[in-house]
C-alpha positions in Angstrom: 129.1 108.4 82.0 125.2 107.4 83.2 123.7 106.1 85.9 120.6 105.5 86.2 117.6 105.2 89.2 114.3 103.2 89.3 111.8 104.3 91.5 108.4 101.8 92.0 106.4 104.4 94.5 102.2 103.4 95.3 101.5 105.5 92.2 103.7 105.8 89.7 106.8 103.8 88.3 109.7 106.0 87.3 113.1 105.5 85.7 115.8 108.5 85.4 118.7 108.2 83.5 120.9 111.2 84.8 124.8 112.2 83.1 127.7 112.3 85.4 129.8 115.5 84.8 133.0 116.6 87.0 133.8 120.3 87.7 137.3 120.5 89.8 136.6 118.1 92.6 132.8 117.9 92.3 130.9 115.3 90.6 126.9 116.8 89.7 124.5 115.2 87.2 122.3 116.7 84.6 118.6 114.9 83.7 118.5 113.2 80.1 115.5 111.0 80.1 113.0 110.6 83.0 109.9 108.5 82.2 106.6 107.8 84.6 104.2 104.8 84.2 101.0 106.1 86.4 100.7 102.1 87.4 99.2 102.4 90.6 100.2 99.4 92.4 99.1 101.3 95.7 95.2 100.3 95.0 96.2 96.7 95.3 98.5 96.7 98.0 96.8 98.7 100.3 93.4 97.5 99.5 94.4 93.5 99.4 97.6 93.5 100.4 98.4 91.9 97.1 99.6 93.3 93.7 97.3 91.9 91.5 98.5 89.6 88.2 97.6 92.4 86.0 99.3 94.8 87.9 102.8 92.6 88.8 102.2 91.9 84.4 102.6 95.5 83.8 105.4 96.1 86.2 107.1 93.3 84.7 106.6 95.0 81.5 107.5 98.1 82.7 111.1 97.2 84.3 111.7 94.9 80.7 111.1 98.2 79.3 113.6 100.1 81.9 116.3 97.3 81.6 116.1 98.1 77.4 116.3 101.3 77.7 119.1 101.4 81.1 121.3 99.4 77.9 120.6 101.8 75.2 122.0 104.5 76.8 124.8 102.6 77.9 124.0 103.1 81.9 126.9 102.3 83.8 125.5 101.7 87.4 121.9 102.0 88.8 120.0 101.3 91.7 116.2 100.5 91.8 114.1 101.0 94.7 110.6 100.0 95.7 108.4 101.8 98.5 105.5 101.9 100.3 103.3 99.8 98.3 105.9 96.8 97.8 106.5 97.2 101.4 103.0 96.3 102.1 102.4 93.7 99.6 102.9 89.9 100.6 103.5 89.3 97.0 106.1 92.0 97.1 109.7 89.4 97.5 108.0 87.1 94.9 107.8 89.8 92.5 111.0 91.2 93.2 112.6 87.9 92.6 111.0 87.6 88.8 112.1 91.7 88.5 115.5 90.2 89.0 115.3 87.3 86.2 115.0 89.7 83.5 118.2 91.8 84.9 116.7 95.0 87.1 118.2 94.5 90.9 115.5 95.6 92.6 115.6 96.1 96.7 112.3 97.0 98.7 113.5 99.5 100.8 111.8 101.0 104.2 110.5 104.6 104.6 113.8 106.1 107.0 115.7 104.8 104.2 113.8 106.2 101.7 114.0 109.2 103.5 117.6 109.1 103.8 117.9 108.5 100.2 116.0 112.1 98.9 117.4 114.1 101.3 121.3 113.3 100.1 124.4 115.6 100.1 122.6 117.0 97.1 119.4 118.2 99.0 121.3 119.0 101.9 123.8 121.4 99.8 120.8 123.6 98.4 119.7 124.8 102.1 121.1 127.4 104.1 122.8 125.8 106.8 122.0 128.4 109.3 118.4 127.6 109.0 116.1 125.2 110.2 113.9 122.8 107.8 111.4 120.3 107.7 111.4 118.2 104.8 108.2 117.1 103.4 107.8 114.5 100.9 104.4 112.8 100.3 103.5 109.7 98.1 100.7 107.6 97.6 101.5 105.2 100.6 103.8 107.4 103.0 104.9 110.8 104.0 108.4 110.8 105.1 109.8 113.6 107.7 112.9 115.0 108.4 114.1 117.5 110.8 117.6 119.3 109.6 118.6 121.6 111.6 122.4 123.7 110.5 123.0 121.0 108.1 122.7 117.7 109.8 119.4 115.7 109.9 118.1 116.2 113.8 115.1 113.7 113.6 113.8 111.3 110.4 110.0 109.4 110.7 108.3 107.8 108.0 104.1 107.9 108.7 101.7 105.6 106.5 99.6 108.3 105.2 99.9 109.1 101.2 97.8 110.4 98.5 96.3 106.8 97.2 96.1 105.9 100.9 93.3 108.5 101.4 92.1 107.7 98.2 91.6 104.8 99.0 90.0 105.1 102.9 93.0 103.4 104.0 94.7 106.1 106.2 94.1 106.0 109.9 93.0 108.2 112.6 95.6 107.2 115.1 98.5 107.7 112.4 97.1 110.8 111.8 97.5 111.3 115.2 100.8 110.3 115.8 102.3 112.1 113.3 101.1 115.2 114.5 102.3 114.9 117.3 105.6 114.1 115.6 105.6 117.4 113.8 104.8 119.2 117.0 107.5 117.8 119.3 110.3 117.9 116.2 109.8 121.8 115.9 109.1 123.2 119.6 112.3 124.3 120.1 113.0 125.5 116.7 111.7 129.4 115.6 111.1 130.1 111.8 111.3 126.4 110.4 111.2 126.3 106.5 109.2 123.7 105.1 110.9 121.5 102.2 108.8 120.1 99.7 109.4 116.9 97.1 107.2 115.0 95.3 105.6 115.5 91.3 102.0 117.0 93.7 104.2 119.7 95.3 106.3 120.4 91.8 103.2 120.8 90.5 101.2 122.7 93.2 104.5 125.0 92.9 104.0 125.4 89.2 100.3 126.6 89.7 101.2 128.7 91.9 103.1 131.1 89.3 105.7 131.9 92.1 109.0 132.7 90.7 111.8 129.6 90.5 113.8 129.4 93.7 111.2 131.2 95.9 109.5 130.5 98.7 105.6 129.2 98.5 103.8 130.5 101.3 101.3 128.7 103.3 98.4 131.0 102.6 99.4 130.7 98.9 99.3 127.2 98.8 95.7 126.9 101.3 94.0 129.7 98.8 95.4 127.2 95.8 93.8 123.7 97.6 90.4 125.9 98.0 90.9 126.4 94.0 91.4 123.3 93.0 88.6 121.6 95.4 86.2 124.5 94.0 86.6 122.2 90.8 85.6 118.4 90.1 87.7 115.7 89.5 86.4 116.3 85.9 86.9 119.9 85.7 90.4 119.4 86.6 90.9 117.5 84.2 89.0 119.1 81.3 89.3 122.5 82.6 92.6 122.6 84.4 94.1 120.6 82.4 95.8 118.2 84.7 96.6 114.3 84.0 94.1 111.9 85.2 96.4 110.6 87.7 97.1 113.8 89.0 94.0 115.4 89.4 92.5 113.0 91.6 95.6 112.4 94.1 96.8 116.0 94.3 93.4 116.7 96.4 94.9 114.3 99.3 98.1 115.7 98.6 97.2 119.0 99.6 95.7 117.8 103.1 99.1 116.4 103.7 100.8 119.0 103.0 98.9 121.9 104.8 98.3 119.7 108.0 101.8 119.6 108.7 102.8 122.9 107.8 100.1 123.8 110.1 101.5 122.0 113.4 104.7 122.9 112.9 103.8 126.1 112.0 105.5 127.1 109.1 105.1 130.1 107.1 106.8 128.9 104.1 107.8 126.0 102.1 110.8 125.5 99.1 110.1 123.5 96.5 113.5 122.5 95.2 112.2 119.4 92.6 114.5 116.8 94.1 112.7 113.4 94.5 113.8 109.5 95.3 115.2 108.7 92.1 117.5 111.9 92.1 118.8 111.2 95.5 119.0 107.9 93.9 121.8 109.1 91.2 123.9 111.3 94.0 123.9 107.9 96.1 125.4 106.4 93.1 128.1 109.3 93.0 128.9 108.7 96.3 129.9 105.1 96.0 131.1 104.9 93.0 133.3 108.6 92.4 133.7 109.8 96.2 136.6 108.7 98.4 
């Protein structure tokens, strides 16, 4: 059995088709196919609060292509999502009605239930749940945080400052601001807070790092790795470092993110478990469909 999750975030388009497996009473899912379109629909919408045609053209393409490929493999349920830029777009319900003529259900959905969606049972079952945590997951139009605290979520906030926001001169002082002050008041009373980590910049700040799978990334690992990668151009990333165009400009911002609020809350350390949306996408799907 399949299911499948579509995720249309500010900077890339993603579709994960996952396969449902059952061990005694637990239902878990294992990754088959997971393709990105770097479509960018963040420059638009935060810029003219307005996917362009070309733009809404290729995202039509795009979820044609998904829908094709959700019936090749025979998907048996899906959900598809759209974030931060869809939010802000006043084209956004017009688009998502044609999405829905050529058979993708798509549902524009706000950042504490975006939120709510990555950090699922799954997420939640991968922490110690003597510990404290504050999840961290940037994209190109939001950051959304999340207090858990022994297992239950204490606190959730969704801020409008992502990667392609910054990029784009978009983000504001004042939500700067107020999301610092966030951060601060969420992890007073807590000692030792453990940052948590999603997003493809993070995955792939984690995998420059060289750290070992499952360990903790410190803070002054990943502050000595922004300084390394803003000692090079965007070019030189490229070229030199070898990472994707789209990658080597917004993991700059990414970093800023990142590092600011590890800072105020003062956390030492940060996990990195590769959970994203469309993954707590899938276990969302478990837990309708298979759980009682």
């Amino acid at each position: 059995m399949r299911y499948a999750a579509i995720d249309i975030g500010s900077n890339a388009v993603r579709l994960l088709i996952s396969d449902i497996s059952k061990s005694g009473g637990d239902y878990s899912f294992n990754k088959d196919t997971l393709v990105r379109v770097p479509l960018r629909l963040g420059d638009d919408a935060f810029l003219d609060h307005e996917i362009s045609d070309k733009k809404a053209g290729l995202l039509i393409k795009t979820m044609s292509a998904f829908r094709n490929l959700m019936d090749a493999y025979e998907v048996k349920d899906y959900m598809a999502c759209a974030t931060s830029a869809m939010r802000e777009a006043d084209n956004g319900p017009d688009l998502v009605k044609r999405i829905k003529e050529i058979g993708v259900d798509l549902q524009i959905i706000d950042g504490k239930e975006e939120a709510k969606i990555i950090y699922s049972n799954q997420l939640v079952s991968k922490l110690d749940s003597k510990k404290t945590y504050l999840y961290i997951d940037v994209g190109g139009g939001s950051t959304e945080l999340s207090i858990l605290d022994k297992g239950k979520v204490k606190a959730s906030q969704s801020f409008n400052i992502g990667t392609i926001r910054i990029l784009d001169n978009q983000d504001k002082e004042e939500t700067w601001i107020e999301m610092k002050k966030w951060v601060r008041e969420q992890t007073k009373e807590f000692k030792n807070v453990i940052g948590v980590g999603s997003g493809g910049n993070i995955n792939k700040l984690f995998s420059l790092s060289n750290e070992k799978p499952d360990s903790l990334l410190s803070f002054d690992k990943l502050k000595a790795l922004s300084d390394y990668l803003n000692s090079y151009s965007l070019k030189e990333r490229i070229t030199v470092l070898g990472l994707k165009p789209d990658r080597a400009d917004v993991i700059i911002p990414a970093c800023l993110i990142f590092i600011s609020v590890m800072k105020w809350g003062k956390l030492k350390k940060i996990a990195v478990p590769r959970i994203g949306l469309v993954d707590g996408v899938i276990q969302t799907l478990i837990d309708k469909n298979l759980k009682s």
